[in-house]
Each structure stands twice: as C-alpha cells, then as structure tokens.
N, C-alpha and C positions, 0 to 999 in steps of 0.2 A: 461463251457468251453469245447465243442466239436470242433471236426474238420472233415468234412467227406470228404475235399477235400485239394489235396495244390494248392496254388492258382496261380500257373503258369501254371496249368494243364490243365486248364479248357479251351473249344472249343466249337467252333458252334453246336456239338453236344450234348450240356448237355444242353441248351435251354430247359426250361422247367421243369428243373426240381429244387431242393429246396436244397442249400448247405451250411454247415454252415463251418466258415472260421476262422482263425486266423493270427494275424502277426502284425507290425508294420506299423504305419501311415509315409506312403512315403511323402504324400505330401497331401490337403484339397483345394477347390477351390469352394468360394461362390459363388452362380448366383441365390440372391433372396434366393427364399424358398427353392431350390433345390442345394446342396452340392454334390459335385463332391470328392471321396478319392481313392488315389492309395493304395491298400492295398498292402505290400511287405512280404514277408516269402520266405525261401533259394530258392522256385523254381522257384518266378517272382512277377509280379505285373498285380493285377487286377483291375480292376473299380468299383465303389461301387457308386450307387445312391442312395441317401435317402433324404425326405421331411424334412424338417428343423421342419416344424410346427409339423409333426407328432413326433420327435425323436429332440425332443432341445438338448438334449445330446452332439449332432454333434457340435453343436457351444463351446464344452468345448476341442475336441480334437484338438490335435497340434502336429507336427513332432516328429516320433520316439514313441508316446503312445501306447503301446500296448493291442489290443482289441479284440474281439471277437461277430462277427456277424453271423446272419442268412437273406436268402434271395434268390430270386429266380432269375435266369440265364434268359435274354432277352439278344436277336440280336443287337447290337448297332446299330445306326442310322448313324451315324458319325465314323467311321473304323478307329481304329490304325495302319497303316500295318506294323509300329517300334514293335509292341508289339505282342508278342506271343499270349497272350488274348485277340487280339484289335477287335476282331469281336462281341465281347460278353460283359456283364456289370451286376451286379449285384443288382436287386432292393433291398432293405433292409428293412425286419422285423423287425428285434433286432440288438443292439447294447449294447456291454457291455463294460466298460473299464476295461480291465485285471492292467493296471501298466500306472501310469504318466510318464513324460520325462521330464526333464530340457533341457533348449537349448543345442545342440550338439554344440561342438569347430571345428566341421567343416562338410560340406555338405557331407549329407549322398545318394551319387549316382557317378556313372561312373567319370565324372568328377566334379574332384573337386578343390577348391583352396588353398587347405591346402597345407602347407610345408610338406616335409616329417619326419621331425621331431615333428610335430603336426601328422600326423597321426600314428607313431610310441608310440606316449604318450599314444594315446588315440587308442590304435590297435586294440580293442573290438569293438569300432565305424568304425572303417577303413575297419574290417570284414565283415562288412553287405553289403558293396558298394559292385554291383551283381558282376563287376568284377572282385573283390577282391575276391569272393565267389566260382566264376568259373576257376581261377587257384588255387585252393585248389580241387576241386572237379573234375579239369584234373588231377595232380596234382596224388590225390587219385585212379584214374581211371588207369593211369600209371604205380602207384604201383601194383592195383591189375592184369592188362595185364600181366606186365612181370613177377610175383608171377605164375600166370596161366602157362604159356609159358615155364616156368622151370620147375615147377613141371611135366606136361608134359612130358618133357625131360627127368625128373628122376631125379631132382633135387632137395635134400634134406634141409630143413629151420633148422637152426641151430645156434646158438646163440654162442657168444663168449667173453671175457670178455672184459668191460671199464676198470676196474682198472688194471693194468697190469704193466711188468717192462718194465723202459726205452729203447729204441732200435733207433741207428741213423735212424731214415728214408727219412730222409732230411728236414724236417721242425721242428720248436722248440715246446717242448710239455710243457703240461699244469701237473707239477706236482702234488702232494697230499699228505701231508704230512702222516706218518701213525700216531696213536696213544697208540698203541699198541707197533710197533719197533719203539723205540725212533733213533731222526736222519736218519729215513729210510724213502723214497718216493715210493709212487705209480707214474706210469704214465697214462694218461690217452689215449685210443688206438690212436693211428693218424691212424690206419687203423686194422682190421683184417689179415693183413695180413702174419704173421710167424704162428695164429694159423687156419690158412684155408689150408695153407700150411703142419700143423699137422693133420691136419684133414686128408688130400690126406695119408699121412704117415701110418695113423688110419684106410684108409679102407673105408673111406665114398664115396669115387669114383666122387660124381657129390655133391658138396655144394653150396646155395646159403642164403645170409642175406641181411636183410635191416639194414644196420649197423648203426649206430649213430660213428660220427669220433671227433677227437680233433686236430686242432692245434692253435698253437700260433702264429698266422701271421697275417701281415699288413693285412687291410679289405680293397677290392676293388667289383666293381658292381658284380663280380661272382666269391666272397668267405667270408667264415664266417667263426668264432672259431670254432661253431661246428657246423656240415652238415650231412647230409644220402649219405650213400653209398648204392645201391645194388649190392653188393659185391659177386662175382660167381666163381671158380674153377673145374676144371676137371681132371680127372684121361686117361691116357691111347688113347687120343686123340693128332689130331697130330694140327698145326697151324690153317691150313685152317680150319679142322675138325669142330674145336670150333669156329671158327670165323663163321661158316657155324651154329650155335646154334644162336649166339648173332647175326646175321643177319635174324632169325626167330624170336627173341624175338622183334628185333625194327620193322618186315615187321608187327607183331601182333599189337604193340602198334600203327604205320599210320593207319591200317586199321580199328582196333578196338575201339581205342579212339579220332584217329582224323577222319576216314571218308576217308583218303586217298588213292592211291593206295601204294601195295610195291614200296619202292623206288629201282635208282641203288644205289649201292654203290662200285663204283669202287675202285681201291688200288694204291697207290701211295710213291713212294719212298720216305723219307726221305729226299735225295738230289734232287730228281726232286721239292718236292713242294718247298723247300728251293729257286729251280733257277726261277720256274716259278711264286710263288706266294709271295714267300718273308714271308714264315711262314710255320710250321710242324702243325700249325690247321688252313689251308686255308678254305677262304669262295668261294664256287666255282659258287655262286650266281652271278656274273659278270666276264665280260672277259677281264679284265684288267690285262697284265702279263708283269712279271718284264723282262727288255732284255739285255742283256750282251752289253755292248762297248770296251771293251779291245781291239779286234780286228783295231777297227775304231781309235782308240785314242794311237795304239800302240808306234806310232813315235811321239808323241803330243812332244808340247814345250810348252804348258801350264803348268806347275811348278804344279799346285794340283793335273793335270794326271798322271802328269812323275813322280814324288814321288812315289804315290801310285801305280803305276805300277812297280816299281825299285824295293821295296818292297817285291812284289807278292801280292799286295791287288788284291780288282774285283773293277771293275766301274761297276754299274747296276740302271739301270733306270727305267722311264714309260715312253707312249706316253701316251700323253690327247687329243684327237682329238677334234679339234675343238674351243676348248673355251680360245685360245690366249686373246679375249678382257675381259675375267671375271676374267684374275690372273692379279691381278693388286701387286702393291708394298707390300701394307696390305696382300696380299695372300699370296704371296712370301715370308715374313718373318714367317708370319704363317707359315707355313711348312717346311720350315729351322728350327727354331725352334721347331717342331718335332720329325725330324730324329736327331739332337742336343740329343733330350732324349735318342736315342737310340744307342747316341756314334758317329755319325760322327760330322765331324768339320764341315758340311756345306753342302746347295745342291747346285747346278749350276741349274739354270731355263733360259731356252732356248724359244724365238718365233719364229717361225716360219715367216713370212711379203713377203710382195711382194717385198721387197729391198734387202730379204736375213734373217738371223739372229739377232734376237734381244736380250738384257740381257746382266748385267753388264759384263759376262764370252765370248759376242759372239768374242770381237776382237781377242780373245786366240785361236777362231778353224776358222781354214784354211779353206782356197774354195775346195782342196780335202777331208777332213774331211768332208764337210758341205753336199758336193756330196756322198756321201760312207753313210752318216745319210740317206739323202732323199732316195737310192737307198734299201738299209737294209729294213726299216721301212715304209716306203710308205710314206714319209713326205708330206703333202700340206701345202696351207697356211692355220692361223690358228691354227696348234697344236701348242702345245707345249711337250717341253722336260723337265725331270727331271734326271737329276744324280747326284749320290750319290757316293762316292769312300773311301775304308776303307779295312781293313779283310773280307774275305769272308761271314763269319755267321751275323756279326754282321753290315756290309754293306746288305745283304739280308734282315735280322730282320729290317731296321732302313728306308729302302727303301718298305715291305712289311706292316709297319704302313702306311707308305703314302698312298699305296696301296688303304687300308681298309678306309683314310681319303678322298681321291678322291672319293671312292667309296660311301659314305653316303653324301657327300656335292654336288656333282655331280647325284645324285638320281640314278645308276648304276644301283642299287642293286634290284633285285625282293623281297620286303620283304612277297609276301606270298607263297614265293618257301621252300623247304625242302632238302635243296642240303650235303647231308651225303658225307663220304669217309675215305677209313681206309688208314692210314699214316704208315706206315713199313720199315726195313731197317734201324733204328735208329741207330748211332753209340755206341756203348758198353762205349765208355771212351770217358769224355773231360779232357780237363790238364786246371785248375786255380792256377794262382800263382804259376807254374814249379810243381804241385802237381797233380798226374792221380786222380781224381775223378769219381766215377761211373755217366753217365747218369739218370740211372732209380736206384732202388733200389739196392742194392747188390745181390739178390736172382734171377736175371734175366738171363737167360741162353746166351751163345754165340750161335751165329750160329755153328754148328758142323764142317763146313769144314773149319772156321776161327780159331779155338781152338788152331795151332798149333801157331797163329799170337799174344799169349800172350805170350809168350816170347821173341820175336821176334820187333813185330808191334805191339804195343795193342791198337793206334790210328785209327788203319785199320780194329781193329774188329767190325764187326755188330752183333749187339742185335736179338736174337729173342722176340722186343718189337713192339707194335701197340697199336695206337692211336686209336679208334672210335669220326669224325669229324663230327659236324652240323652246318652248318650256321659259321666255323670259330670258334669256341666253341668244344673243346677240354672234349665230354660228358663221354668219357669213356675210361678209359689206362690200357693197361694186357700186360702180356709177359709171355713166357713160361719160367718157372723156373728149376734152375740147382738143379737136385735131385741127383748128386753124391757129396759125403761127400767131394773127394781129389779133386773137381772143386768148391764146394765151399767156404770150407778152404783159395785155390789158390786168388779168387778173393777178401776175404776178407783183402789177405797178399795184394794184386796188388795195393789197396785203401789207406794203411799203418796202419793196424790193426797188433799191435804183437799179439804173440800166445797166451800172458797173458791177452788181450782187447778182445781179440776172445771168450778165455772161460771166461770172465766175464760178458760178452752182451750177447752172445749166444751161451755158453756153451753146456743149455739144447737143443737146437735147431740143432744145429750141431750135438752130441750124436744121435740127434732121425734118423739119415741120416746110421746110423750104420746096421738099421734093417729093409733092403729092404725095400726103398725108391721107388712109382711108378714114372714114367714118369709123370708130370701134367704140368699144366698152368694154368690160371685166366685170368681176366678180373674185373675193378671196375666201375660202373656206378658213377659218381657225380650227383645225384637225383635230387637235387637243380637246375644244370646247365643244366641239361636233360630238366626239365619241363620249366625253364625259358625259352631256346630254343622254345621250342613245342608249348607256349603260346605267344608268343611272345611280352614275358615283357622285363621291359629295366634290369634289375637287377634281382639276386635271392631273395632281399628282398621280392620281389612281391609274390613270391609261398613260402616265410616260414611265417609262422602265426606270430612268433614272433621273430623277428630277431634285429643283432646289429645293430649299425652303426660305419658309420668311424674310429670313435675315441672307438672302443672298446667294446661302453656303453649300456644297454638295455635303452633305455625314459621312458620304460612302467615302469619296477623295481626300476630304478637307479641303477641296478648292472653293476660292484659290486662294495661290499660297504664294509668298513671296521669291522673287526672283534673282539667281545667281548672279552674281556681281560682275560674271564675264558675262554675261546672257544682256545684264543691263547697258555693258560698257559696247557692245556689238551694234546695241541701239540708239547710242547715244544720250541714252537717258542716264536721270541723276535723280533718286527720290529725296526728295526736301518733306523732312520731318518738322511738324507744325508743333 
C-alpha cells in the first residue's frame, strides 16, 4: 500500500509517468472487458482503466471498497471539463483491495437523497461527499488565515478555562456538577469573556483564541449547544483602531482563502439599519428598503393607522415592483403570517391596477393618500405595497423578515456576492417588562459623552458595541469594555444586581479592576457562522463535522443519554421523575 500521488492532483502533465494511488471506489462502470472506476480520496476523483480479462479482481469491487493501485497516466480521449482530472485517466497494473464495504445508507457524492437525519447518523459517510469535505477544509483554511493575521499583529494564543463559575451572560448555561464540592456546580464557559477581559488586566495587551463555547439554547440553522469562537482582545487601542485590525483579518481571509478581492465594509448606525433594512444584521445583497408612511397616513381614518399612530407606533413598509399578478390570496396570507411571528397583528397588502388600488384594506385609503403613495414612491401599475404598523423596533424587525422573504422568493438576492458592514451605535439599555435590561453584556462600555445620561436618560445611552455583518449573518460581536471599577459597579447596580449578587458573581472580577485596569476592547468571531456564510451552506450543521440537531440530540451518539447510578451517586445527584 503505497501512494505517490493524491489523486485530485494529477494533470496533463504527469502523462507518462507511473503512480500508484489510493482511496475509495466512487463509483465502477462495465463496457465488456474494459471497467471504467472513479477513484475518490480527500483531494478528488480520478479515472482508472483496467482490462477485466487481465485483473478479474475488478469484477469484485463495489462502492466505497477501499483499494490500492498502480498505473500509468494517459491523455483521455473523451475530456471531463466537470473534473479537475478530466483530461488524464489511469491505465492499471495492479490492483489490491485494502477493506470491503457494505452498502452505504446513503449516496456517497455532492448530491444526495438522504434526509438529514440519515446523514447525521451515519456522518463518517456524510464526510466523504467532496462537498462535505470542502467546507471543512475552507473551514480549516479560515481558521488558519485569521491565526496568521493576528499573530502578525502581535497577537498572543492563549487558552482559558471550560469549566468555570456561573456568570449571567445572557443565555442559560450548561452546568456540572462537581464531585469533589458536594452541591457545588461548574459552568461551562458561554464565552471567554470576563477571563480575556483578565487577561488585558494581566498585561497581555493583544489576546486572541479559538475558543470552544456552551450554551443552552433552542437550535436553529445558525446555532448549536456548543460552537467555536475566535475570540480577540486588545489593550490601548481606540474603536476604529481595532476595527482597523479585524478589517485586515477578514480583507486576509477574501483574499487568501477565497480568491477574492478586499471587500468594503462600510458602517452603519444601529437606527439607520433598523429604518432602512428592518434588521441590526442587514443583508445588503439587494435593494430592497423599508420606507416610512406616517407622514402619508397621518390624517388616515382607517382605525388600524389611526390607532397605531395615536399611539406613537411607525407604519413601515416595502414596495415590490412589479409583481402585482404573482401575490396572489396564498401569498398574502403567507406573509401576514409572518410578520404575525414577529408581533404585529397584520399586514395591509396593496395593488397597484389601472383602476386604482386594489386589497381587502384599498377602500380605507383616500384618492389623497393614494396620490401622496404614487408621488413618494414612484408608484406604477403593478407594484405592490406592504405595511405593517406596530412599535417602532418591533414593526422594523417584523417588516425587515419580510424583507429578507421577498428577497429569496423573488430571486433579489446576489447569492455569489460578499456584502459585509459593521453595525454601531447600539443602544446601551432596552426596558422588558418595566425592568432596564443591558443590551450586550454587562461589561460593554458607554459612549463617553453619554455617561452623564445614566442617571438621567439611560434609554438614550449608546454602546460602544459593533456588530461585524455578512450576507445578514451576524459573524462577529465586540464592544469596548468599561475598565473602571465605579462604571462598572454602576452598570451592574442600573441592571438590578445588589451589592451582595455583585460580589457573589463577580466579586473576583470587579476586585481585579482595583489594579490599574488598561483601556481595552474585543471582538468574538462565531466560527461556525463565519464559515457557513463564506461557503455558502444553508446551515452551520454543514461546516461542523459533528453536530446537533433540533431537538437537541447527537443521531451519530444518541447523546445524551442517561446516567449510571454509580456515575449519579459519585455526584450526589438523585433524578426526580415528574
């Protein structure tokens, strides 16, 4: 069992010469005496000719055997141009069988017809399919760019711990029991982030890790229990500074691993992307933008305007230009139902007609209204209107799905465009349930000249937080952090932590603020959501080898799975069946 070549390698320029091969039987194709095999290994698939009469052997192999030949490199006659090898073909000497194969539970190539729950069971099989192989190997390729790109920068690899104490950071963690302190838990990190934060405290000035994170949250296409962060900090730099860093680490990964040029990456407010896009990680892939009505509908005596404007809601809409005869009744409820998800009662759907306005809503808006739309908007016949009417955020969020739904059912969308932008100006505090909650983390700095508006205003403060956006994908979240001990104390009292929940959680953590604290900031990469962006899979299942699903569960493991009764009693625990 030699191998002097891989066999995706191999070019019009090795004719001639004698290479002996290894991998897996992709696929076998009889013509008489002469067998036709795609030979597969991670770097492709090559052709293999050999005489049936000289090598019977051939007549025993079957999909997935893995073998090992020798043979000499000829020009093909007949040209693949699908195939990276298609110019070249492999006569064959020898043949050996390395390992039989049972029929696979599902086809082993590009596309396939398995469920994704069958190719999760069986995810060793799932890994060979090339494209399965090449968002692992972008994937890897990404890791090591931006590895490269920091260090560069002077950015140190440094490790930190999983097992660690509980800390709110806004998602529910995955505790552990100890066995050693009886009744005491570990948590397991949701992020690095209070000891990268120690770290800047320590001296290290520029930290960066591939972190492994935990939480315990619902599973949707771009999030799992546990995920990769590469996780970055900085000492003594100012906003832009380090934005000016992670804007070289991502122009490195376009150019290095995708072939790209740098991109731009422009910046955008908080509340601009909120009015224009209807999201804080807009896709700027299409130009489809949300547009205020309030003005138009101010006098309305339609009862669903005049409410919600009586209020202070927003009305906020789309034009669809053009495709009045494709939203039909079925569409219309489709996407009322919706924005329904995202909290409003409803949408008003508007045509456009040569007779005027059409939709169950048109007899509520006036010949002035309908005139003040066409003049606004450019109206012709044909479009259509969509409004939506609510609270501000949550009429934007509920109106910026639709957005994003217009825009893949309507083919809008460039999908082999790369359209980045950093999202800033976040507000510091929202209020749930008459209670100020922090936006981002606790640990996130105010802006400086808003500082004195926490006493004051604290709805009016903005964050020095930012978003890194791709594709509408939300790749990477940082903020510069408050390194003084009496501003972070403040904002942990602002949240409703007593002084006794304060030094219980992070006692140590606020002490270490005692002893000249530098300036810093971060940034977290989501790894997972980064590479799925970049490859453009539907999901992060695609780029993690081995990942959950919906409902929690590994297919491959069946984890998890209940626990030996000596395993439980070591821990002290006792499961109470409900």
């Amino acid at each position: 069992m030699k191998r002097s070549h891989h066999n995706g390698e191999l070019r019009i320029e090795h004719v001639g010469q004698t290479v002996e091969l290894v991998g897996w039987v992709a696929k076998r194709r009889n013509f008489g005496s002469i067998n036709f095999i795609d030979l597969r290994d991670r770097s492709g698939i090559v052709q293999l000719v050999v005489n049936h009469d000289e090598y019977p052997i051939v007549e025993s192999l079957k999909s997935e055997y893995v073998i090992s030949v020798k043979g000499l490199v000829r020009e093909r006659q007949d040209k693949n141009p699908k195939l990276a090898t298609g110019d070249i073909e492999i006569d064959l000497h020898e043949v050996t069988i390395i390992n039989e194969a049972a029929q696979t539970p599902l086809i082993i190539a590009d596309e396939t017809d398995a469920l994704e729950e069958t190719r999760l069971k069986y995810r060793y099989l799932d890994l060979r399919r090339p494209v399965m192989q090449n968002r692992l190997i972008t994937r890897a390729q990404i890791v090591k760019e931006m590895r490269h790109t920091l260090e560069e920068q002077g950015f140190i690899d440094v490790e930190t711990p999983m097992l660690t104490k509980s800390t709110p950071e806004g998602a529910r963690e995955y505790l552990v029991p100890s066995r050693v302190h009886v009744g005491e838990f570990y948590a397991l990190a949701q992020s690095p982030q209070i000891f990268k934060q120690l770290l800047m405290i320590a001296g290290m000035e520029r930290y960066y890790q591939v972190a492994r994170c935990f939480r315990d949250e619902d599973l949707r296409a771009d999030r799992q229990l546990d995920f990769t962060q590469v996780d970055i900090e900085a000492s003594f730099l100012s906003e832009e500074e380090f934005q000016d860093i992670i804007e070289g680490v991502v122009n490195n990964v376009m150019v290095n691993v995708l072939g790209h040029e740098k991109p731009a990456i422009p910046k955008i407010k908080f509340m601009d992307a909120m009015n224009k896009y209807g999201s804080d990680k807009p896709d700027l892939r299409f130009e489809l933008f949300l547009e205020s009505f309030e003005d138009i509908f101010a006098k309305s005596e339609f009862k669903v305007f005049s409410d919600s404007l009586a209020q202070g809601d927003s009305l906020k809409g789309l034009i669809l230009k053009g495709q009045a005869g494709t939203v039909t009744r079925k569409v219309t409820d489709k996407y009322t139902d919706l924005v329904k998800k995202y909290g409003l009662k409803g949408l008003v759907v508007l045509k456009v007609e040569e007779e005027g306005l059409s939709g169950s809503a048109a007899k509520f808006i006036s010949e002035e209204e309908f005139a003040a739309m066409k003049a606004k908007f450019n109206l012709t016949v044909g479009d259509v209107v969509f409004i939506g009417s609510g609270e501000w955020e949550t009429c934007c969020t509920a109106i910026g799905a639709l957005r994003s739904a217009l825009g893949k059912d309507y083919e809008l969308i460039d999908e082999t465009q790369f359209a980045y932008c950093w999202v800033v100006d976040f507000p510091m505090f929202a209020m749930e349930e008459g209670v100020l909650v922090a936006r981002h983390h606790p640990f996130t700095a105010p802006k400086e000249l808003d500082i004195p508006l926490l006493d004051t205003d604290p709805l009016s403060v903005i964050a020095q937080a930012y978003d890194l956006v791709l594709n509408g994908f939300e790749v990477a979240g940082g903020s510069m952090r408050i390194y003084k001990q009496e501003l972070q104390q403040k904002l942990f009292e602002m949240i409703g932590f007593t002084p006794a929940e304060i030094e219980k959680r992070f006692g140590f953590f606020v002490d270490a603020f005692k002893y000249g604290t530098p300036p810093h900031g971060g940034i977290a990469f989501g790894l997972d959501r980064y590479a799925m962006a970049l490859t453009h899979s539907g999901t992060i299942r695609d780029v993690i080898a081995f990942p959950k699903i919906a409902s929690a569960r590994c297919p491959l493991t069946n984890a998890p799975s209940p626990a030996v009764e000596k395993q439980l009693d070591e821990l002290h625990l006792k499961i109470v069946k409900e």
